[in-house]
N, C-alpha and C positions, 0 to 999 in steps of 0.2 A: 606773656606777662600776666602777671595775678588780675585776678577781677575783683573788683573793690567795692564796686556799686553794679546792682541787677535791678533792673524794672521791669516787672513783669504784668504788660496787658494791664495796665491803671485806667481805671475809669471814675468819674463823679459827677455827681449830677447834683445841685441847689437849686430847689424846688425844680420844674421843669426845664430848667436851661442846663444844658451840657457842656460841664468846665472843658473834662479832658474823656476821651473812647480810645481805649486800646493802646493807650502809649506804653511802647515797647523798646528798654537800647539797656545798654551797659558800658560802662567804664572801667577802660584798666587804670592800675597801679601808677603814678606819676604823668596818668595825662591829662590834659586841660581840656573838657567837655565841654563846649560852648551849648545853648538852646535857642536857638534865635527864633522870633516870631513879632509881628505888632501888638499892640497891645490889648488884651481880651483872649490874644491864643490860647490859653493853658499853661503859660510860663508859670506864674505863681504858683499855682494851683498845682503842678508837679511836685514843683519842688517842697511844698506846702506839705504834702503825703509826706514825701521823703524825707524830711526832718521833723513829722509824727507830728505835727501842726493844725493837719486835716488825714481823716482817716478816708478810706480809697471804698468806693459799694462796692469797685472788682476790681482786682489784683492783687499783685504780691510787690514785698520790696526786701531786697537782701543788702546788709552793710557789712562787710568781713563776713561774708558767708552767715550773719546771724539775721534769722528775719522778722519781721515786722508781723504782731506788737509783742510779741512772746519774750523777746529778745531785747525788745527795746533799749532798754538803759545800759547793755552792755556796747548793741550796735555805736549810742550816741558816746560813748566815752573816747571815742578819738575824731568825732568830726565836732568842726569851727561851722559857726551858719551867719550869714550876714542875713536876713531878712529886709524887704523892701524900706520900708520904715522902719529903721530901730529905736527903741525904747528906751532911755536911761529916768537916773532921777537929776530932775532939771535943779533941783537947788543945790546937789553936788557937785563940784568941779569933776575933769574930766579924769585924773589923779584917783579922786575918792570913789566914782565908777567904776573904773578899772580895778580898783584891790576889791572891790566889790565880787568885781566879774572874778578876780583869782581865788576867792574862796569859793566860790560857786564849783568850779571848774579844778580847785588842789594847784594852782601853779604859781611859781615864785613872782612875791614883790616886784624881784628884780629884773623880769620881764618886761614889767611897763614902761620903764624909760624908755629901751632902745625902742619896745613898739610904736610907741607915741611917736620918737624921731623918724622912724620909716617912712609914717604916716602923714607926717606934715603937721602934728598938732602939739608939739614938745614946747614952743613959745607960750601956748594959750594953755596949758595943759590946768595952770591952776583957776581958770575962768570957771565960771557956773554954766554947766550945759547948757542952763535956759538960754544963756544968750549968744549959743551958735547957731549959725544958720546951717541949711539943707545937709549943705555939702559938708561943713563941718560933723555936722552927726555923723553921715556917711563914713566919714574918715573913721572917728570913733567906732563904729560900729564893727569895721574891718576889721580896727585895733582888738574889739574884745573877741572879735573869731579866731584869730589866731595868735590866740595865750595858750600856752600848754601845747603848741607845737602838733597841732592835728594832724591824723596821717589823708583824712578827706577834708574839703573846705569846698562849701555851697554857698555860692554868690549871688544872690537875687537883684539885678539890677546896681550890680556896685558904684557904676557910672554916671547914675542919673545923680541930677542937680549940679553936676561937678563943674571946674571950669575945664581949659583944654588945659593945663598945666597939670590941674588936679586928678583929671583923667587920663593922664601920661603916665602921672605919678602909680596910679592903682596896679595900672595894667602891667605896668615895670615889675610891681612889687609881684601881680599874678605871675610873670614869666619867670621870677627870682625863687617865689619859693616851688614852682614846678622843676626847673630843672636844677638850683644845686640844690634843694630839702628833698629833694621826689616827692614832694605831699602832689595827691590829689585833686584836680579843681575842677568842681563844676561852676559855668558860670551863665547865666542867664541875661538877655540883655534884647532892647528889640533898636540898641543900634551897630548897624552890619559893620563899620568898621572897627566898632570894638570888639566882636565875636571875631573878626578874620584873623585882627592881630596879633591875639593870642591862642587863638584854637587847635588843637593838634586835628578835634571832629568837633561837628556841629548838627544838632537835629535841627531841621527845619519843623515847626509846630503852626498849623492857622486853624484856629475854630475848635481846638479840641483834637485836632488828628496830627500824625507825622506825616509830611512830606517828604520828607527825606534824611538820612542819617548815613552818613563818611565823613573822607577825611576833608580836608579843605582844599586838596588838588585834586581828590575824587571828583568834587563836586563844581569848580571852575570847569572840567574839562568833560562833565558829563553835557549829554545831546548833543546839541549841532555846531559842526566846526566850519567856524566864520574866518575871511581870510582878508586880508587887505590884500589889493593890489595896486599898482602905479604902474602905466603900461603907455607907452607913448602913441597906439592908435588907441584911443577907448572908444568909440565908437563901433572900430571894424572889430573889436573885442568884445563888446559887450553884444554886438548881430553876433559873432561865433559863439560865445558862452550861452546865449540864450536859448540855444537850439540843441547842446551838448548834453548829452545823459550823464548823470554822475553830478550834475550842478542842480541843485535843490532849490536854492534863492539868488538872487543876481538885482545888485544893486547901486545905482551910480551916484560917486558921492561927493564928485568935483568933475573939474575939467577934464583930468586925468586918473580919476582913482574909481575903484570900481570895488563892492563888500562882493563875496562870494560864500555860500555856504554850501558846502562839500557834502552828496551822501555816495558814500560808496569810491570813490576819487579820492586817490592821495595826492599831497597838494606840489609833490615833483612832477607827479604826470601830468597836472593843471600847469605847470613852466615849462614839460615838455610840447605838449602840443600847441599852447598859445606860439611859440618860437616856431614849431612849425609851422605856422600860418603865418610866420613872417613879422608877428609881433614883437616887441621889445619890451621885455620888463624890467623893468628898472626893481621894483619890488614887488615882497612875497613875504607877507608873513603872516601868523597867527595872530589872533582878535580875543586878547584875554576877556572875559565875559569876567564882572564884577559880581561878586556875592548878593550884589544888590537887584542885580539880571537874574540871577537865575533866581531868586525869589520870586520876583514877580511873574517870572515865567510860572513857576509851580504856582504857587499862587493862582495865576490864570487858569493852568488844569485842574485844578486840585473845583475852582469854581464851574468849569465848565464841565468837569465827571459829575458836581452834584446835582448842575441842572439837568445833565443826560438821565438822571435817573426816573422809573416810570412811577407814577404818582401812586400814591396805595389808595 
């Protein structure tokens, strides 16, 4: 697949404190780039470079192969950008914005109704911006990313302020124009179930660095595999496992259920030898680890590499 967006080694720094060091990933053609992190990672601040908002002390950025700032104005002629807080003029309805944003941008009139309807905002549509709230802007903001049918769309926190209906709405609309338009998406957010639900990959970002960047079944199923068991001695199971090589962690989480995490042991040979010891298992299975696990897991190491480090 074509590469659409490259990032290459972005760094910045406002006055002494370090936005973003070394951030590095790339997106192809038709896929949904999640960036997850809390807030202060470097979310903004990425994406901020990459739609020429903030200029980067080190790296590079390519959009359709054209790069950054030489390029600029031709890079930006096919990406949509929702920015955190968007901007309109509050004594114009949401109507007069919008034709606003389509001379800006060259794309028809005719646009803005069905956008509006996508969006949730076709009732209110002739109201005065000033007097929407959060979420409503939010909506609008979407509305004016994607006029003129961008072939890239950068989402900076689309979801916040919204309600759950209204953040159903969004994320419906992200999965609608990645798979039948093929546009592009990146989307930024530091809440994990809205990165999962739509993500093809996701960077993990804390403090400025990546933690990690794959797919989203890469990344459930990266490190340690954790196993339910339900086994009708756990006691004489949990003396046997305790003592077996190949079992890493061992943990008792009922009457009868015991967590196991596997290093080196596939988890037939863990049902083969428990039976031969006369055990009975009733169950066996995999411990899906939530996106919101393995954050904090890196997370943790991402904190405990920096304290390992020797002082200068």
């Amino acid at each position: 697949m074509k590469c659409i967006l490259s990032v290459d080694n972005l760094s910045k720094k406002f006055g002494r404190k370090t936005a973003i060091s070394g951030v590095t990933f790339s997106v192809k053609e038709g896929e949904v780039f999640g960036i997850l992190g809390p807030n202060g990672a470097g979310k903004s601040t990425t994406l901020s470079i990459i739609t020429g908002l903030v200029r980067p002390d080190e790296g590079k950025v390519e959009i359709f192969g054209r790069k950054f700032p030489g390029e600029f104005i031709k890079a930006m002629e096919n990406v949509g950008v929702l920015v955190e807080n968007p901007g309109f003029y509050n004594h114009f309805s949401a109507v007069e914005n919008m034709k606003l944003f389509c001379r800006l941008k060259k794309a028809s009139f005719s646009e803005i109704k069905p956008i509006l309807k996508n969006v949730g905002l076709l009732p209110q549509c002739r109201r005065k911006v000033g007097g929407f709230s959060q979420g409503m802007r939010k909506r609008l903001g979407l509305a004016a990313a994607i006029l003129g049918h961008p072939r890239l769309l950068v989402l900076d926190e689309p979801t916040s302020n919204l309600d759950p209906r209204g953040t159903q709405d969004i994320l419906q609309m992200v999965r609608t124009l990645s798979k039948k338009n093929k546009t592009t998406v990146v989307i930024s957010s530091n809440l994990l179930h809205d990165i999962e639900a739509v993500s093809d990959r996701v960077l993990l970002i804390d403090r400025g660095e990546v933690l990690f960047c794959r797919s989203i079944p890469e990344l459930l199923q990266a490190g340690e595999n954790t196993y339910f068991i339900n086994v009708d001695a756990p006691d004489k199971a949990f003396a046997y496992l305790n003592n077996l090589s190949g079992i890493k962690h061992l943990k008792k989480l009922g009457e009868s259920s015991l967590s196991v995490v596997l290093s080196g042991m596939l988890p037939e040979n863990l049902n083969k030898t428990l039976v031969a010891q006369g055990i009975g298992v009733k169950e066996l299975r995999p411990v899906r680890r939530t996106l919101q696990e393995l954050f904090l897991q890196l997370e943790g190491l991402h904190e405990l590499r920096n304290h390992a480090l020797p002082s200068e």
